[in-house]
C-alpha positions in Angstrom: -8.5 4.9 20.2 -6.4 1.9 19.2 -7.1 -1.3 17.0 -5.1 -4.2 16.9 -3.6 -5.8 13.8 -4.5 -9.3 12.9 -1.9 -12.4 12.9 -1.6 -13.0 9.1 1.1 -9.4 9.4 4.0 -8.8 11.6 2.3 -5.9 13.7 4.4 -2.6 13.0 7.1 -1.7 15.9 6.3 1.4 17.7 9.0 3.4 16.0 7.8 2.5 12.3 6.8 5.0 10.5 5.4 3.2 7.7 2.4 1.5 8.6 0.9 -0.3 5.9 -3.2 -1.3 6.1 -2.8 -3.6 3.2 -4.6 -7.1 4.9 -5.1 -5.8 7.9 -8.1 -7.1 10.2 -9.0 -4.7 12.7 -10.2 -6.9 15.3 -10.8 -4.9 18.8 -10.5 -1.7 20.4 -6.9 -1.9 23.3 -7.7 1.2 25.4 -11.1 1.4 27.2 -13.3 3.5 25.6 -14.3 6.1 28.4 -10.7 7.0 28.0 -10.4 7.7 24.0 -14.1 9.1 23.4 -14.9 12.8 24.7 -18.5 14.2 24.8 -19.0 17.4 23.4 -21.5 19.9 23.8 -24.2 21.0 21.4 -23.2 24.3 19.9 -23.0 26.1 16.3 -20.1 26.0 13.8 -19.6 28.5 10.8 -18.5 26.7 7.8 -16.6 28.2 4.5 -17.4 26.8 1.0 -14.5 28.9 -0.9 -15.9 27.4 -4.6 -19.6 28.7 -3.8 -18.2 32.0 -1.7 -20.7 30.4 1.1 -20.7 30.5 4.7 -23.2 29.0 6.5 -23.7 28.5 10.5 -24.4 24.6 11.3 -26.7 24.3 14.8 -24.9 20.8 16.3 -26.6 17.9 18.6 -24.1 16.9 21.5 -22.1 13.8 20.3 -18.9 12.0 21.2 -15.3 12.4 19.4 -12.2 10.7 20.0 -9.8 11.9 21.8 -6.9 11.0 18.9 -6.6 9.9 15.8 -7.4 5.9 16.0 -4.3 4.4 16.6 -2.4 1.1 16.1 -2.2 -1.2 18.6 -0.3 -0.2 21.8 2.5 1.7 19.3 0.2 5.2 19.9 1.0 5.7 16.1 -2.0 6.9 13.9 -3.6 4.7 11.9 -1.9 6.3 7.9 -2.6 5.4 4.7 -6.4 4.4 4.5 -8.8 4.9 2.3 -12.5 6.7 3.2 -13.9 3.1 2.3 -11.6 1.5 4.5 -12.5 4.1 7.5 -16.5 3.0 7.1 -15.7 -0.5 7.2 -13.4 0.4 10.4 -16.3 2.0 12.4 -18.3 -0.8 11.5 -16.2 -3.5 12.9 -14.9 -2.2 16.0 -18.8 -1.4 16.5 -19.8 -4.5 16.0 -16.3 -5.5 18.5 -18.5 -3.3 21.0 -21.7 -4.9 20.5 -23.0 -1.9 19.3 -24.8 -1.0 16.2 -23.2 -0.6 12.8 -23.6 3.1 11.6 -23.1 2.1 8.1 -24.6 0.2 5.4 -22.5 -1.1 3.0 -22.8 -2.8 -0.2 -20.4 -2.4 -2.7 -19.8 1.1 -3.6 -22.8 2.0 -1.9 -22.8 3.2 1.4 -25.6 4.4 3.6 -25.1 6.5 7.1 -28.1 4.9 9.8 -28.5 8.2 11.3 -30.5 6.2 14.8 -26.8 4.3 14.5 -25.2 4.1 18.4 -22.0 2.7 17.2 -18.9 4.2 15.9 -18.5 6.5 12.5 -17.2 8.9 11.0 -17.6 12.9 12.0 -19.8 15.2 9.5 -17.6 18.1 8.6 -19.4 20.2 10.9 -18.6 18.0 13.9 -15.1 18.3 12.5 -14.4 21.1 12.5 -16.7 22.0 15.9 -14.2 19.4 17.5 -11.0 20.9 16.2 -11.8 24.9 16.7 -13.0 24.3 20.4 -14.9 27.3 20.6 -11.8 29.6 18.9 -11.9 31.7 15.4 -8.9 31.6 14.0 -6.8 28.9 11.6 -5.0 27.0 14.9 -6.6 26.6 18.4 -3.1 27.5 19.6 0.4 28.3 18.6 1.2 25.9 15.4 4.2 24.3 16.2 2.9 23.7 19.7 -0.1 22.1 18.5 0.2 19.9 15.0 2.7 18.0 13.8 4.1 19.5 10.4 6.9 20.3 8.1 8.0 22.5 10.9 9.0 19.4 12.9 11.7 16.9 12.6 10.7 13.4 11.1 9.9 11.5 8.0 6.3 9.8 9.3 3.4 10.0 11.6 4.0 10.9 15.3 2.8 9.0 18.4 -0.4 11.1 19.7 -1.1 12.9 22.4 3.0 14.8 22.9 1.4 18.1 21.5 -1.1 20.1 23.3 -5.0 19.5 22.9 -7.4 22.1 22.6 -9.7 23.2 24.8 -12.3 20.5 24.6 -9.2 17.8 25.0 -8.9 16.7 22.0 -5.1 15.9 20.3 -3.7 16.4 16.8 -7.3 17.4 15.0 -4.7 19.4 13.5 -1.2 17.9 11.7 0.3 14.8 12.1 -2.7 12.4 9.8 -5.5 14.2 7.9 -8.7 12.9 9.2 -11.4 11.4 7.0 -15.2 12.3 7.4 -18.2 11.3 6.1 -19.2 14.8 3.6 -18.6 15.0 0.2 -16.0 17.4 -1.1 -17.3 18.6 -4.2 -20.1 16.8 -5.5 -20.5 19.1 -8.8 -16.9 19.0 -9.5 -15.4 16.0 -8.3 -18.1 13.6 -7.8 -17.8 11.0 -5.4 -14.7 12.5 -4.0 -15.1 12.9 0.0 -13.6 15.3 2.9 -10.4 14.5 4.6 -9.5 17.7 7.2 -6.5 18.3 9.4 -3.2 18.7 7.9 -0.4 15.8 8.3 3.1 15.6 9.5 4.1 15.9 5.5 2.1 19.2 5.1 3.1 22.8 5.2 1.7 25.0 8.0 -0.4 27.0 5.2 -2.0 23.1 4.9 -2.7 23.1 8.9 -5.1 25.0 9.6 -9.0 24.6 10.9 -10.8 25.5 7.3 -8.7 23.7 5.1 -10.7 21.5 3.3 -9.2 18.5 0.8 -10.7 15.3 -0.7 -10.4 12.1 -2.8 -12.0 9.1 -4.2 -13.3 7.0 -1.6 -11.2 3.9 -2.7 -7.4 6.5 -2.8 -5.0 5.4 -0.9 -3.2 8.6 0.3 -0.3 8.7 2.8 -0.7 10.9 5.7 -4.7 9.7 5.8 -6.2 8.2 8.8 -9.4 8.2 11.0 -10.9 9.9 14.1 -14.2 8.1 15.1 -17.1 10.0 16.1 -20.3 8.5 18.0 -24.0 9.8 18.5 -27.4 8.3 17.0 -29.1 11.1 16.0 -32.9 12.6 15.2 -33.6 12.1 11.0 -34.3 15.5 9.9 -34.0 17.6 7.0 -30.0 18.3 8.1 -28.4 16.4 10.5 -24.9 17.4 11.9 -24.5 20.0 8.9 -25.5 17.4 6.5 -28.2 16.1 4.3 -28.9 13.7 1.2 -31.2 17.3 -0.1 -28.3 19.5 0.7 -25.7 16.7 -1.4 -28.3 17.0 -3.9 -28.3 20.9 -4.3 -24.5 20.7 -4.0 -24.1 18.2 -7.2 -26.4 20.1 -9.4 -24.6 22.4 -12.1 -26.8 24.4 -14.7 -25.7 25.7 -17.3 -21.9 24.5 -19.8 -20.5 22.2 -17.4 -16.9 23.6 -16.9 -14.1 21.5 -18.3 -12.8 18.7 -16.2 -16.0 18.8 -13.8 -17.1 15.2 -13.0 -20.9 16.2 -11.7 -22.0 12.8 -9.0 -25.4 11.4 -9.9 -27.6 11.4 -6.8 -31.5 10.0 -6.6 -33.2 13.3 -6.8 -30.5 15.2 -8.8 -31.9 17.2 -11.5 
């Protein structure tokens, strides 16, 4: 899924490699969206929380997830170098582009997911990494080097999408080439506001590129290698939703006990 650039910046060339978001205005989706959006099943994901030695099995509703990484323009480069707040504000605006409703809330550092939302947003973890795996078990979905862009290949930069193969549910570069923000926290206990990118990039190692490989930073970093797949589907409030919940954020944040050296514990209403 593409967005164009607005005129106050000379719109990157298709063999950039550097793609700057600085004063960008995302402004409207190019490609059509029946092409860039792929519905997806209902169906179960196990998850692995090395920290808490947890793994848990996430029931999923059917939902939409793009078929890339949201790219710029026609250059079918990946959007790099965003932050998580910059993703949010993303969805919002090529919702609102669509006429459709925003999924997020925002004000300030505050943001809240409307779960009954149709518009764009950002996958849960669990939707994630449902959407990479595909239905397989192990780290890649197929051979490595024939799937992701990594170390492995040739190039100093992000990759146009879509030249390596997609998994089974036809999706392209969930892993490699840009990690892929979503909307979970990391850490809450340890790192605080932190949230979940997943995926691997072009810069990474194959050891980085795999399905369960989990990193995170402050929703305001600006890391390269970090970009955006967008994820649609309102969805039924409940207790969990997707694999997530404000209780289970809650649980997650809570630390009894000495807090351990350099841990940074996220206040949440409700938090104990």
């Amino acid at each position: 899924m593409a967005v164009s650039t607005g005129q106050r910046i000379t719109k990157p060339r298709c063999g950039d490699h550097t793609l700057s978001t600085r004063d960008l205005r995302y402004a409207h989706l190019v490609q059509s969206l029946p092409d860039d959006l792929i519905a997806l099943p209902a169906g179960k994901v196990t998850l692995h929380d090395a920290r808490r030695s947890e793994h848990r099995t996430v029931a999923l509703e059917a939902f939409s997830l793009g078929r890339t990484p949201v790219t710029v323009d026609t250059c079918d480069l990946p959007l790099s170098g965003i932050t998580w707040k910059q993703a949010v504000s993303i969805c919002n605006e090529l919702s609102e582009a669509h006429g459709l409703s925003t999924a997020y809330r925002i004000s300030g550092d505050e943001v809240q997911w409307k779960l009954e939302s149709d518009g764009f947003r950002l996958p849960t973890e669990a939707e994630w990494e449902y959407g990479c795996r595909a239905g397989t078990k192990g780290p890649h979905y197929g051979p490595l080097s024939g799937v992701a862009w990594t170390t492995l290949d040739a190039g100093e930069g992000p990759h146009r999408v879509a030249l390596k193969e997609p998994n089974a549910f036809g999706l392209y570069d969930t892993l490699g080439n840009v990690w892929e923000w979503c909307w979970d926290y990391l850490d809450p206990a340890r790192y605080g506001n932190y949230r979940v990118f997943r995926g691997g990039s072009w810069a990474d190692k194959p050891w980085s590129v795999r399905a369960s490989v989990r990193r995170g930073s402050a929703p305001d970093a600006l890391l390269e290698g970090s970009g955006l797949r967008l994820a649609r589907g309102a969805l039924r409030s409940g207790r969990e939703v997707q694999g997530w919940s404000e209780a289970r954020d809650r649980e997650r944040a809570a630390v009894s006990g000495p807090l351990p050296l350099g841990w940074t514990p996220l206040s949440l209403p409700g938090s104990r």
